[in-house]
mmCIF file as gemmi writes it, N, C-alpha and C atoms, coordinates in Angstrom:
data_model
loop_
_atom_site.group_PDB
_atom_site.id
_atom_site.type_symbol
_atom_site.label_atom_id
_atom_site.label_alt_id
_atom_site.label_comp_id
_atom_site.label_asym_id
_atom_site.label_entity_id
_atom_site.label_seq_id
_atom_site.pdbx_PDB_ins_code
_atom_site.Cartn_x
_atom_site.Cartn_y
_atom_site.Cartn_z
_atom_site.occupancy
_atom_site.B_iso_or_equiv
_atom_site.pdbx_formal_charge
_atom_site.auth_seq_id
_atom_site.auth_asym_id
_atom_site.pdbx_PDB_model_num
ATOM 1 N N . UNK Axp A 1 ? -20.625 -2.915 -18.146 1 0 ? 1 A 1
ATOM 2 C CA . UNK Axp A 1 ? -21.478 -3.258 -17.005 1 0 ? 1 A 1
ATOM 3 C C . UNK Axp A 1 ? -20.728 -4.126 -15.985 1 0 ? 1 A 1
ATOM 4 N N . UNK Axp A 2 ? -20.322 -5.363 -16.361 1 0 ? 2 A 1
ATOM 5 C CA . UNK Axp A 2 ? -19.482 -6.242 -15.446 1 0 ? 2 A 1
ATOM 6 C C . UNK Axp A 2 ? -18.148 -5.613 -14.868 1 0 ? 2 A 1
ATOM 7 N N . UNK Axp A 3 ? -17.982 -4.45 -15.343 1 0 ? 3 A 1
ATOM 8 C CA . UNK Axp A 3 ? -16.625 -3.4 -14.794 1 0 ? 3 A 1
ATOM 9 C C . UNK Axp A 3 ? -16.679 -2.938 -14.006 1 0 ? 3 A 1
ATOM 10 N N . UNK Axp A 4 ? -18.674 -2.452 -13.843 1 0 ? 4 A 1
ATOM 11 C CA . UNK Axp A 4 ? -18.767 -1.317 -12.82 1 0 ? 4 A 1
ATOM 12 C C . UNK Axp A 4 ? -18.953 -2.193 -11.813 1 0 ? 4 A 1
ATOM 13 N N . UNK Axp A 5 ? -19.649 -3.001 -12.056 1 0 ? 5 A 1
ATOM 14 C CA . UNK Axp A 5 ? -19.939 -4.08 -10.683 1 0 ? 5 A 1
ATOM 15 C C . UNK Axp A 5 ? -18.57 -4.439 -10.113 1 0 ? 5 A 1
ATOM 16 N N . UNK Axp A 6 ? -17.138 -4.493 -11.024 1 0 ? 6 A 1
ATOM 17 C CA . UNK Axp A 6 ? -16.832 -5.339 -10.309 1 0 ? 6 A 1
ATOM 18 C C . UNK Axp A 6 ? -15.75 -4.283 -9.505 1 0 ? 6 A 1
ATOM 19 N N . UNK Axp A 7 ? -16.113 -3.079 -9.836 1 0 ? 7 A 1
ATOM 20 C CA . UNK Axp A 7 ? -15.267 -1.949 -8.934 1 0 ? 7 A 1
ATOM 21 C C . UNK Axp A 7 ? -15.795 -2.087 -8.003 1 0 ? 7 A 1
ATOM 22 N N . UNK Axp A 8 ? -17.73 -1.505 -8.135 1 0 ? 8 A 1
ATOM 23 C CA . UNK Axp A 8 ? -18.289 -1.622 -6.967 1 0 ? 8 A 1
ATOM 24 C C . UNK Axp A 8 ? -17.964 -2.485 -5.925 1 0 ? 8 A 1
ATOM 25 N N . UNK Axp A 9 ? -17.589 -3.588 -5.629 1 0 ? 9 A 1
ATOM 26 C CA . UNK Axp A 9 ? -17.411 -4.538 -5.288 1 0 ? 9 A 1
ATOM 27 C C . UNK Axp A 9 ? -15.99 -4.211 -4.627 1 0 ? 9 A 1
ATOM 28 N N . UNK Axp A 10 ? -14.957 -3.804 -5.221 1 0 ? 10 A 1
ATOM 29 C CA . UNK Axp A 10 ? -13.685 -3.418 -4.51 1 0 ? 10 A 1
ATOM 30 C C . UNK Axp A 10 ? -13.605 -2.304 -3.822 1 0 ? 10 A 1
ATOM 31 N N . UNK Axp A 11 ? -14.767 -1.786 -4.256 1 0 ? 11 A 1
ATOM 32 C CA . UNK Axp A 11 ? -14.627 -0.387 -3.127 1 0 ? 11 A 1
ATOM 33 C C . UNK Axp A 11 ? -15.181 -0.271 -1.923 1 0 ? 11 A 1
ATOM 34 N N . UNK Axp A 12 ? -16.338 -1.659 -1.873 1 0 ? 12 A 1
ATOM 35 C CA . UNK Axp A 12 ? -17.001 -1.661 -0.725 1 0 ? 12 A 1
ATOM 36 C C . UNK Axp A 12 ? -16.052 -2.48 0.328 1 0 ? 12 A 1
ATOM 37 N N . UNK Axp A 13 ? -15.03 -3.213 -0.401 1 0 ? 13 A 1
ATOM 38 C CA . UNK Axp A 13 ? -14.072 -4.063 -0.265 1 0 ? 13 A 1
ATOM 39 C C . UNK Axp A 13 ? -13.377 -3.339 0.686 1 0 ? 13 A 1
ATOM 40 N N . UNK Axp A 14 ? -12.576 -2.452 -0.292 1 0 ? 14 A 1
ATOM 41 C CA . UNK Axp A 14 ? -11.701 -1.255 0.349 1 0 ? 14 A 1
ATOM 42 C C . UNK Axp A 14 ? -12.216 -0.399 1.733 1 0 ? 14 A 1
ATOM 43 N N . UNK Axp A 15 ? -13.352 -0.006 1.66 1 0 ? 15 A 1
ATOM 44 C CA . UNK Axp A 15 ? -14.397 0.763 2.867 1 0 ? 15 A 1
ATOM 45 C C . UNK Axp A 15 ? -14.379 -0.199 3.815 1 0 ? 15 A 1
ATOM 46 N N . UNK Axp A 16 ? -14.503 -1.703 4.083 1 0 ? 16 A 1
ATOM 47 C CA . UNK Axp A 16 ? -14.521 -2.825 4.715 1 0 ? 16 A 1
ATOM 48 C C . UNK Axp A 16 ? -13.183 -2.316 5.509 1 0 ? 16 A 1
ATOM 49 N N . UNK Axp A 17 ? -12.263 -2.646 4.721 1 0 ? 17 A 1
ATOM 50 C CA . UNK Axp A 17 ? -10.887 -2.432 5.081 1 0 ? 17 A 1
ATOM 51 C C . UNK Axp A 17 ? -10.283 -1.027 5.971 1 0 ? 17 A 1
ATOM 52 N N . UNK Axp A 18 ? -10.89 0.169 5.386 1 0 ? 18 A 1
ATOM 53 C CA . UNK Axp A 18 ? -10.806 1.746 5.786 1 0 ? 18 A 1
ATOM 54 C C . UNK Axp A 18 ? -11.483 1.6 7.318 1 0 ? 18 A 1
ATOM 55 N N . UNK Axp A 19 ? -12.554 1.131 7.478 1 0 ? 19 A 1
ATOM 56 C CA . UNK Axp A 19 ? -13.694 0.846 8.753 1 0 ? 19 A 1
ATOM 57 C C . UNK Axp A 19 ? -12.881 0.157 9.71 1 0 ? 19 A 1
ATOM 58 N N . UNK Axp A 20 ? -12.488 -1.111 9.018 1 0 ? 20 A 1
ATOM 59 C CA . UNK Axp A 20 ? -11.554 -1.88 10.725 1 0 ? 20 A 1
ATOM 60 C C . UNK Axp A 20 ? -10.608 -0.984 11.089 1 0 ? 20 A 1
ATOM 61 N N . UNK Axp A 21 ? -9.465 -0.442 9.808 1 0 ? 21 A 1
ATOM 62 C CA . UNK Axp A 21 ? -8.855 0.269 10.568 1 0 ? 21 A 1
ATOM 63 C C . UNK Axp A 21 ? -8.955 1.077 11.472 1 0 ? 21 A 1
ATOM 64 N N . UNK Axp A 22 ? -9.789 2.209 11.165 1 0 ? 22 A 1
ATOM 65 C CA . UNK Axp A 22 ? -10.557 3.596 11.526 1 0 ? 22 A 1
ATOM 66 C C . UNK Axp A 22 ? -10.668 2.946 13.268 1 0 ? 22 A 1
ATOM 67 N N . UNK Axp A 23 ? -11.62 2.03 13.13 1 0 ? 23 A 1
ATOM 68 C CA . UNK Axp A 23 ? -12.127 1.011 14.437 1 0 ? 23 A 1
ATOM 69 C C . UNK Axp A 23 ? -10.813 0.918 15.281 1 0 ? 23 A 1
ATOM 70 N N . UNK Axp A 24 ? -9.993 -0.1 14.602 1 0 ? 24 A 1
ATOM 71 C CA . UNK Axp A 24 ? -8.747 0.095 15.446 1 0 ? 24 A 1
ATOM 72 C C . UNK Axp A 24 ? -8.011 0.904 15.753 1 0 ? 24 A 1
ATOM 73 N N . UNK Axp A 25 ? -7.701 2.17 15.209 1 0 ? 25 A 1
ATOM 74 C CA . UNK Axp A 25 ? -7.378 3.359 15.664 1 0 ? 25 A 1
ATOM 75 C C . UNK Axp A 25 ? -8.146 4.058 16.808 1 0 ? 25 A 1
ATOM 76 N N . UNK Axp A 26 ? -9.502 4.112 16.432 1 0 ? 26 A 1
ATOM 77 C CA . UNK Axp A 26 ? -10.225 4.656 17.776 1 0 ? 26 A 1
ATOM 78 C C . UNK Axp A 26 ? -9.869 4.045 18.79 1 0 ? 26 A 1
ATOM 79 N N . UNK Axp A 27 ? -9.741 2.532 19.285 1 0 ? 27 A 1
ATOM 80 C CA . UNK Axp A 27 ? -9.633 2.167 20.216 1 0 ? 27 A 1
ATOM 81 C C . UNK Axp A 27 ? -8.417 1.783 20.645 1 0 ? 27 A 1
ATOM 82 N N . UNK Axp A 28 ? -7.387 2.212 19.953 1 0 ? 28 A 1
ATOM 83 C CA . UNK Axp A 28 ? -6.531 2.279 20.8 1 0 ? 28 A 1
ATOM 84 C C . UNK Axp A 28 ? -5.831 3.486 21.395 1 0 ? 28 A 1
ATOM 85 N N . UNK Axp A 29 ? -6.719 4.781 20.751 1 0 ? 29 A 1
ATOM 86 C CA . UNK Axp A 29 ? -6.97 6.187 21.297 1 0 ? 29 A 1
ATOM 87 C C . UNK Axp A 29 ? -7.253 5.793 22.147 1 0 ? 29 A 1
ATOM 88 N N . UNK Axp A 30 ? -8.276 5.509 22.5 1 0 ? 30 A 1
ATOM 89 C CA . UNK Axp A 30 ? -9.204 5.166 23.727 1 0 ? 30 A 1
ATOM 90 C C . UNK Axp A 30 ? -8.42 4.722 25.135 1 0 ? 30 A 1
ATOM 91 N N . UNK Axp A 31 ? -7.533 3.525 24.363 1 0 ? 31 A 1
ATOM 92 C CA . UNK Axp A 31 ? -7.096 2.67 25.332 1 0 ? 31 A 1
ATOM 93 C C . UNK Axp A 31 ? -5.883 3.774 25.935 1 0 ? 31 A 1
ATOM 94 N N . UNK Axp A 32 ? -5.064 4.379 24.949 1 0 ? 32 A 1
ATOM 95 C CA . UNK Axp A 32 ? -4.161 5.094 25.988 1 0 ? 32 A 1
ATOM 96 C C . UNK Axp A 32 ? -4.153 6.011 26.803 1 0 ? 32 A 1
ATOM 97 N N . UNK Axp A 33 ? -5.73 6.6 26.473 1 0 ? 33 A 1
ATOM 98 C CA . UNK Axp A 33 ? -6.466 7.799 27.001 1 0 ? 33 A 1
ATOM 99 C C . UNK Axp A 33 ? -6.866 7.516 28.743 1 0 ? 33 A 1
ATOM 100 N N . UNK Axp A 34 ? -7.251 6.051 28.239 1 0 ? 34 A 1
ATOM 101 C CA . UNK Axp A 34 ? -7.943 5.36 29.577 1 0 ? 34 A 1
ATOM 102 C C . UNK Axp A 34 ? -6.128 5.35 30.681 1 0 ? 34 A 1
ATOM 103 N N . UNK Axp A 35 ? -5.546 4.705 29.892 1 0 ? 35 A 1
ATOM 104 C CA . UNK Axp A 35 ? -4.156 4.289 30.438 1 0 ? 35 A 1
ATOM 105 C C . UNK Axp A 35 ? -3.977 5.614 31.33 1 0 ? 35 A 1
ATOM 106 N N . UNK Axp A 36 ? -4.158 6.666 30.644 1 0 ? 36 A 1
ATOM 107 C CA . UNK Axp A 36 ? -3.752 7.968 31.348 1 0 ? 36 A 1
ATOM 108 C C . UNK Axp A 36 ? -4.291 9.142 32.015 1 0 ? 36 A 1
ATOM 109 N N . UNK Axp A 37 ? -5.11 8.153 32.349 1 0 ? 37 A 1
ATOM 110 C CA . UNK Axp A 37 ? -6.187 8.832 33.092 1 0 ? 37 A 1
ATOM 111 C C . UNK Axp A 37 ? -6.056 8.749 34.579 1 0 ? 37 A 1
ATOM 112 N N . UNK Axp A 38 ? -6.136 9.824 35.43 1 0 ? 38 A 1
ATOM 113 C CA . UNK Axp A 38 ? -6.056 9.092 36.795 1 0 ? 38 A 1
ATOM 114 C C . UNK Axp A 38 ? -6.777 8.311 37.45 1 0 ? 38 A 1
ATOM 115 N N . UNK Axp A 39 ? -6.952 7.471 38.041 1 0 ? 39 A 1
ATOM 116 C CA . UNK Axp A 39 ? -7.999 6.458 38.38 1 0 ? 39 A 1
ATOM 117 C C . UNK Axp A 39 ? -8.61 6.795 39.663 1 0 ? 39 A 1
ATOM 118 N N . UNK Axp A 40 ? -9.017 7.691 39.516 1 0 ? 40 A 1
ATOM 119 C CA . UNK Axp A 40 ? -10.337 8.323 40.935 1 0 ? 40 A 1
ATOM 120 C C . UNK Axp A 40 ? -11.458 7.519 40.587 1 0 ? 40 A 1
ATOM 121 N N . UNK Axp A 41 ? -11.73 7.164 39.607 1 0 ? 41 A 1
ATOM 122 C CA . UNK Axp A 41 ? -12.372 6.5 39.347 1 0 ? 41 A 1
ATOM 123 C C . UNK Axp A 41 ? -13.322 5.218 40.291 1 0 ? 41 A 1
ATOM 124 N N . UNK Axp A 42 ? -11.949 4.726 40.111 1 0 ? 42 A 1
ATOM 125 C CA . UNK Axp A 42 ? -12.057 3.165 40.952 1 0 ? 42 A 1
ATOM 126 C C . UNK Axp A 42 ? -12.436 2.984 42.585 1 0 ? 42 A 1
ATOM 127 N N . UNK Axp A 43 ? -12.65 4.471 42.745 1 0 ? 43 A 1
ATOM 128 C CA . UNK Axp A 43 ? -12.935 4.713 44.479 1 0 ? 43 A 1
ATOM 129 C C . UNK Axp A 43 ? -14.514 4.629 44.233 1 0 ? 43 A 1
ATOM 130 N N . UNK Axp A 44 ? -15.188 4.879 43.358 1 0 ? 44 A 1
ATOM 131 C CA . UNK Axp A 44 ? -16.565 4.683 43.206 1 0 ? 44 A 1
ATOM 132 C C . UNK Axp A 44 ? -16.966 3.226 43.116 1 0 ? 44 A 1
């Protein structure tokens, strides 16, 4: 019993960990996407 808990516990651990990354990957997709974008934008 105290085994499974205490995986449980590292895996939500681990998913914690998988999530920021994931997070930080998206946004720095984002950011170079934006970078390369032409900025017609900014006339609005």
């Amino acid at each position: 019993m105290l085994y499974d808990e205490f995986s449980d516990e590292e895996q939500s651990n681990q998913s914690d960990r998988d999530n920021r990354a994931f997070i930080f990957l998206t946004l720095e997709k984002l950011a170079s996407r934006i970078e390369n974008m032409p900025f017609n934008l900014k006339g609005h």
